[in-house]
VEXDO-380620 format. One record per residue (C-alpha): residue in three letters; x, y, z. Coordinates in steps of 0.02 Angstrom, whole numbers, padded with zeros to 5 digits, always signed. Example, Ala and Ser with C-alpha at 12.3 -4.5 7.8 and 13.67 -1.06 7.14 Angstrom:
# VEXDO-380620
ALA+00615-00225+00390/SER+00684-00053+00357/
# end
This chain:
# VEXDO-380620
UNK-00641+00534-01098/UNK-00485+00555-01163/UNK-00341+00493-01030/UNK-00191+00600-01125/UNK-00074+00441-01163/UNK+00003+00481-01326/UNK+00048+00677-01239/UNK+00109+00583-01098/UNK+00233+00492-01217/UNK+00290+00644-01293/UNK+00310+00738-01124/UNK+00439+00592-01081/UNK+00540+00613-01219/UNK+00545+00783-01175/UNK+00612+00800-00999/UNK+00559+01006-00995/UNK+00377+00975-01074/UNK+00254+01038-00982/UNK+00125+00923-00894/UNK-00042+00880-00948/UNK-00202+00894-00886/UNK-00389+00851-00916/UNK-00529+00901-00842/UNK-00723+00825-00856/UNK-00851+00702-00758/UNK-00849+00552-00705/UNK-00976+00444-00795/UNK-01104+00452-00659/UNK-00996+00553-00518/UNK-00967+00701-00435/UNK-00889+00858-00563/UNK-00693+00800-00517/UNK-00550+00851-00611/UNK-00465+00713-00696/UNK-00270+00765-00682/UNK-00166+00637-00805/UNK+00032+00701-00777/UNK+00203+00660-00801/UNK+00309+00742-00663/UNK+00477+00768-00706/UNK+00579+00700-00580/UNK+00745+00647-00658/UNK+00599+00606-00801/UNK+00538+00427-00701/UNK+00375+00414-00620/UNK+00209+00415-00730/UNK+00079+00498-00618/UNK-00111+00498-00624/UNK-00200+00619-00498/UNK-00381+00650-00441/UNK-00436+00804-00359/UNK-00630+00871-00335/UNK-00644+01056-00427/UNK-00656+01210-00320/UNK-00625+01122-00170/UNK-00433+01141-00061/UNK-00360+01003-00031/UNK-00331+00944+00146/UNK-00270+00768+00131/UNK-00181+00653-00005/UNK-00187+00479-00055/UNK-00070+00394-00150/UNK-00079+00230-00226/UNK+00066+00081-00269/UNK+00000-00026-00383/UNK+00071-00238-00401/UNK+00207-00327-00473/UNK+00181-00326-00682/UNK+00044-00205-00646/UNK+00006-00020-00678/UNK-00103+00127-00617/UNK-00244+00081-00733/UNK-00283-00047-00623/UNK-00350+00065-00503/UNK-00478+00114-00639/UNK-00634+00044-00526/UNK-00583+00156-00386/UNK-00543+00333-00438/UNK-00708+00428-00437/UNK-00780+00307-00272/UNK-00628+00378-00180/UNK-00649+00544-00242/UNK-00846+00584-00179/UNK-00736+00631+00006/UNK-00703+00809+00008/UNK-00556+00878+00035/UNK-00458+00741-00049/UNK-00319+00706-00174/UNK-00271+00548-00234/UNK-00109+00522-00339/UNK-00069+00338-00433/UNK+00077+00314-00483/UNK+00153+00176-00617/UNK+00302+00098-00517/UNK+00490+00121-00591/UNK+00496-00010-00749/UNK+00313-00041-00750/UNK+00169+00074-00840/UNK+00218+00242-00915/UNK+00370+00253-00811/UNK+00555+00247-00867/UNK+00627+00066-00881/UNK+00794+00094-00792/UNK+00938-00034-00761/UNK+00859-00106-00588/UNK+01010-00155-00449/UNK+00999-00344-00429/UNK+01138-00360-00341/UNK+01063-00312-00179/UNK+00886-00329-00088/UNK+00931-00162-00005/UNK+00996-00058-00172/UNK+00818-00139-00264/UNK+00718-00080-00136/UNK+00790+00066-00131/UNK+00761+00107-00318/UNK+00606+00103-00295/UNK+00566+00221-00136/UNK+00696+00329-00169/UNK+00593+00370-00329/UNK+00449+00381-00217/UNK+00525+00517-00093/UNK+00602+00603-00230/UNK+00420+00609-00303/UNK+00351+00677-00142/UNK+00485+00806-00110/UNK+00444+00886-00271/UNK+00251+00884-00253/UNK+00289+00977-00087/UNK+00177+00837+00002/UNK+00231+00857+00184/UNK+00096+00692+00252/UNK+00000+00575+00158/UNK-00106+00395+00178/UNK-00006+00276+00088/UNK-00109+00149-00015/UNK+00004-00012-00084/UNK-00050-00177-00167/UNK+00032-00329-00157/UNK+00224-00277-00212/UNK+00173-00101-00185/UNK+00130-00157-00006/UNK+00299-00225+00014/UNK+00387-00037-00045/UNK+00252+00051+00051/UNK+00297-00028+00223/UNK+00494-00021+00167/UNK+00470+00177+00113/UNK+00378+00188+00314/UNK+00559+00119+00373/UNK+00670+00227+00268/UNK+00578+00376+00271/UNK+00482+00409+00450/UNK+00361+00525+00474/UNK+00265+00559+00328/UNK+00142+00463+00345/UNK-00022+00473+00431/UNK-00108+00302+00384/UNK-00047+00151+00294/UNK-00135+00032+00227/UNK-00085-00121+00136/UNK-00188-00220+00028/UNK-00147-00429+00000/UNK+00056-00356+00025/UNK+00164-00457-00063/UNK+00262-00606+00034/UNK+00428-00722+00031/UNK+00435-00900+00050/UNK+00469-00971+00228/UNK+00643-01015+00177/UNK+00747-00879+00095/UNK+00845-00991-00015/UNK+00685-01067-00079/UNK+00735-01010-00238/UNK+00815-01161-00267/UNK+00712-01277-00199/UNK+00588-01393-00265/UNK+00421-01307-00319/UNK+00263-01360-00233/UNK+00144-01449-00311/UNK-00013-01358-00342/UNK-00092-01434-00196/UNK+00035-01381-00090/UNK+00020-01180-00144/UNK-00115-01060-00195/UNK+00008-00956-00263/UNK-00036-01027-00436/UNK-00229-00977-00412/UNK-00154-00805-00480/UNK-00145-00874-00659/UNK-00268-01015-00679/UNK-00409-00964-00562/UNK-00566-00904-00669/UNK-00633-00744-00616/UNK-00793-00826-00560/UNK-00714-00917-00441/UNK-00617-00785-00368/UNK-00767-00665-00325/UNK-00884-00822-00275/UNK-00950-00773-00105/UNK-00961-00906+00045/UNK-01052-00770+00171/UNK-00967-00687+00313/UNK-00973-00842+00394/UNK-00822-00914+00296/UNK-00747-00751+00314/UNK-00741-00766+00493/UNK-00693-00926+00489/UNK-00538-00893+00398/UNK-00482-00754+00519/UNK-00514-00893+00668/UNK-00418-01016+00589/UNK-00282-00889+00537/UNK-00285-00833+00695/UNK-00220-01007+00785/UNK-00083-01013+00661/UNK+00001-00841+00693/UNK+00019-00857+00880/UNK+00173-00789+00949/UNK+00242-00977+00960/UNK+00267-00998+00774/UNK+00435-00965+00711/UNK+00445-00779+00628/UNK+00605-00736+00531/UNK+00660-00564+00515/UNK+00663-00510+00323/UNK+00812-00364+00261/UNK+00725-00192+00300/UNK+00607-00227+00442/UNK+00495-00360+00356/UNK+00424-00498+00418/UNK+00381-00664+00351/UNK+00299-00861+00430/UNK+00233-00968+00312/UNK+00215-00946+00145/UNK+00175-00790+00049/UNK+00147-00645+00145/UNK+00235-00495+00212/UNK+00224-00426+00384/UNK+00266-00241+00436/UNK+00372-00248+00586/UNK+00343-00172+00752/UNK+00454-00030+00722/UNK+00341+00031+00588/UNK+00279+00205+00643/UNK+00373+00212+00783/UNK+00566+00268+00720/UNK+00682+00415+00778/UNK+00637+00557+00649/UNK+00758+00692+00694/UNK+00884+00712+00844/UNK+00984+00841+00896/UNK+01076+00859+01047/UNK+00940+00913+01162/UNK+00803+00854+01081/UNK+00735+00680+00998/UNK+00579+00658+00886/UNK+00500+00505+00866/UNK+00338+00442+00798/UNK+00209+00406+00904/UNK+00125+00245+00782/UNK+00024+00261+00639/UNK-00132+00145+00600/UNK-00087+00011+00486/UNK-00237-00072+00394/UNK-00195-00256+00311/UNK-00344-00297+00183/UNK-00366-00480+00114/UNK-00471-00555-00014/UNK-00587-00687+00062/UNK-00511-00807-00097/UNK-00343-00744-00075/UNK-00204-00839-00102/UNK-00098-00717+00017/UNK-00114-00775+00191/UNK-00216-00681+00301/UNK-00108-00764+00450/UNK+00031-00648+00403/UNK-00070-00505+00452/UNK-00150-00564+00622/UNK+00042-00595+00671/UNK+00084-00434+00615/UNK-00071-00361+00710/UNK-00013-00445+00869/UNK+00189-00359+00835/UNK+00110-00199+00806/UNK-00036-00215+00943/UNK+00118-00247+01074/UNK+00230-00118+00991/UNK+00095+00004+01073/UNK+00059-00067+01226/UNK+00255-00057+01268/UNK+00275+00131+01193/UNK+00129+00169+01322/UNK+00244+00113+01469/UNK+00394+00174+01407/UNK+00352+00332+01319/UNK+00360+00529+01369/UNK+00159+00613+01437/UNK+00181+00719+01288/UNK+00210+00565+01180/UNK+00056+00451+01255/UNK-00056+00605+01213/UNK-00003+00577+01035/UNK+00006+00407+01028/UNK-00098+00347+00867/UNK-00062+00182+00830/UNK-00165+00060+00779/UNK-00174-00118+00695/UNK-00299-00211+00595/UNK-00343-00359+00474/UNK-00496-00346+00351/UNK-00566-00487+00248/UNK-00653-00420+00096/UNK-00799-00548+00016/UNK-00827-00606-00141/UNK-00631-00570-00181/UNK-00441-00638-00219/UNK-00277-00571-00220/UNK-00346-00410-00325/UNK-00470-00349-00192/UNK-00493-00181-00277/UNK-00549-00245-00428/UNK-00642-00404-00390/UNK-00752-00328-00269/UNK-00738-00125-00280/UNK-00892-00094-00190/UNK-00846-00164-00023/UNK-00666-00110-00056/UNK-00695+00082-00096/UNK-00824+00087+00035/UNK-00692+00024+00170/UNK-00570+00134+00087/UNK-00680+00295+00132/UNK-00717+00249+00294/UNK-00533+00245+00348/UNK-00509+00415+00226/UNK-00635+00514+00329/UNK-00574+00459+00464/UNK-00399+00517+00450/UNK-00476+00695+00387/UNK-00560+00706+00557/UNK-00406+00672+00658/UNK-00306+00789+00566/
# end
């Protein structure tokens, strides 16, 4: 099936085009409707969308892929995640990366980098008139995903961050001594074979890991506090903080709205080189996050009180858990979309 690329070119050359669109099967799926655009927001974000035909749409998920990545690498995923009616996924290539613009990126500044990004995000959301959505983000998307949650509160109704990207324990590690391959799996992201990436060691390992993780994320280990709300112990990984779903939304003089939490899903690979540790610490911030807004919060606020905290360990996967193992993956993935459409 043709995926539109070379109109997709032309449209961004030409700011007023109008967007493109295919329609068809899935090899083997449901009849969807395969919607490749390029939304013209200031002409910078590359879209890809999914929707079922003839069916409304009643929720949206949308998709941040990695670093150096793009939204093709999603490609295992689109139709599973599509078979739940009702649903509408968008993917979008990231500012600099895929089909989208390559702009001058601020380096001067974490905060003015960051905010490239998920400004380009919100501006992308404004004009697609989506008012809530499950936010989907791997590894550096997982990163702007939790930072767009702290800049922009209360649009969304899940997140859910897969092997997020991390920081090194000390933030001038930049010009420290690399670590000898022993010392860091980092490097398993360019020489590990494939093979061993997706070789399974039974959920016995898998538990395992969590245990062991577990010990090393109590709330006696040293946790820094990363610019915009981030978290970080250990080596590579990124932690949402407890403020996460839970930020002033709108105030006026007699009233204040706040979130009331929103559930926050951490997925690992079972050979990642992420480490899952930085997600049972960020479990226990967020997990005590609620148990204080319970105490402190209004009866109205307690009724709608929907926070909720979680680590997953997919088998028989690394760092890209999506594609490594995308039948464990999309199948978790659909569990936690149908159950967002029946809380809505």
């Amino acid at each position: 099936m043709a995926t539109g690329s070379e109109s997709q070119a032309a449209a961004a050359e030409q700011p007023g085009a109008a967007e493109q669109s295919r329609q068809g099967r899935f090899p083997g799926g449901p009849s969807s409707l395969w919607d490749t655009k390029m939304p013209h927001i200031n002409g910078a974000l590359n879209e890809y969308s999914v929707e079922r035909v003839g069916e409304d749409v009643k929720e949206n998920l949308v998709m941040l892929h990695g670093y150096g990545a793009g939204l093709g690498f999603w490609y295992k995923n689109y139709e599973p995640l599509t078979r739940i009616p009702g649903w509408k996924l968008y993917s979008l290539d990231m500012l600099g990366m895929g089909n989208s613009i390559r702009a001058t990126d601020p380096k001067e500044k974490i905060v003015e980098a960051e905010a490239w990004f998920i400004d380009a995000l919100e501006e992308w959301r404004i004009e697609r008139k989506i008012e809530k959505f499950t936010l989907l983000g791997h590894s550096l998307g997982g990163y702007l995903a939790v930072s767009y949650a702290l800049k922009y509160p209360g649009h969304l109704k899940k997140l859910i961050l897969a092997s997020p990207a991390g920081f090194p324990e000390n933030p001038y590690a930049v010009n420290d001594k690399l670590p000898e391959p022993d010392e860091s799996t980092m490097p398993s992201e360019f020489i590990e074979d494939q093979e061993t990436t997706t070789q399974g060691h039974g959920a016995d390992k898998a538990a395992k890991r969590l245990s062991t993780a577990s010990q090393s994320s109590q709330p006696n280990v040293p946790i820094r506090k990363l610019p915009h709300g981030l978290y970080g112990s250990g080596t590579q990984i990124s932690l949402p903080s407890a403020s996460v779903g839970r930020q002033t939304i709108s105030q006026t003089e007699t009233e204040t709205l706040r979130e009331t939490g929103i559930p926050v899903i951490m997925l690992y690979g079972e050979n990642d080189w992420m480490d899952v540790a930085g997600g049972l610490a960020a479990e226990q911030k967020l997990i005590e996050a609620k148990r204080k807004a319970l105490i402190h919060n209004t009866e109205e606020e307690k009724k709608k009180e929907n926070g909720r905290a979680s680590v997953v360990v997919i088998t028989k996967a690394g760092h890209h858990l999506y594609l490594d193992n995308p039948e464990e993956f999309n199948d978790f993935m659909r569990k936690e979309m149908e159950e967002t459409m029946a809380a809505s």
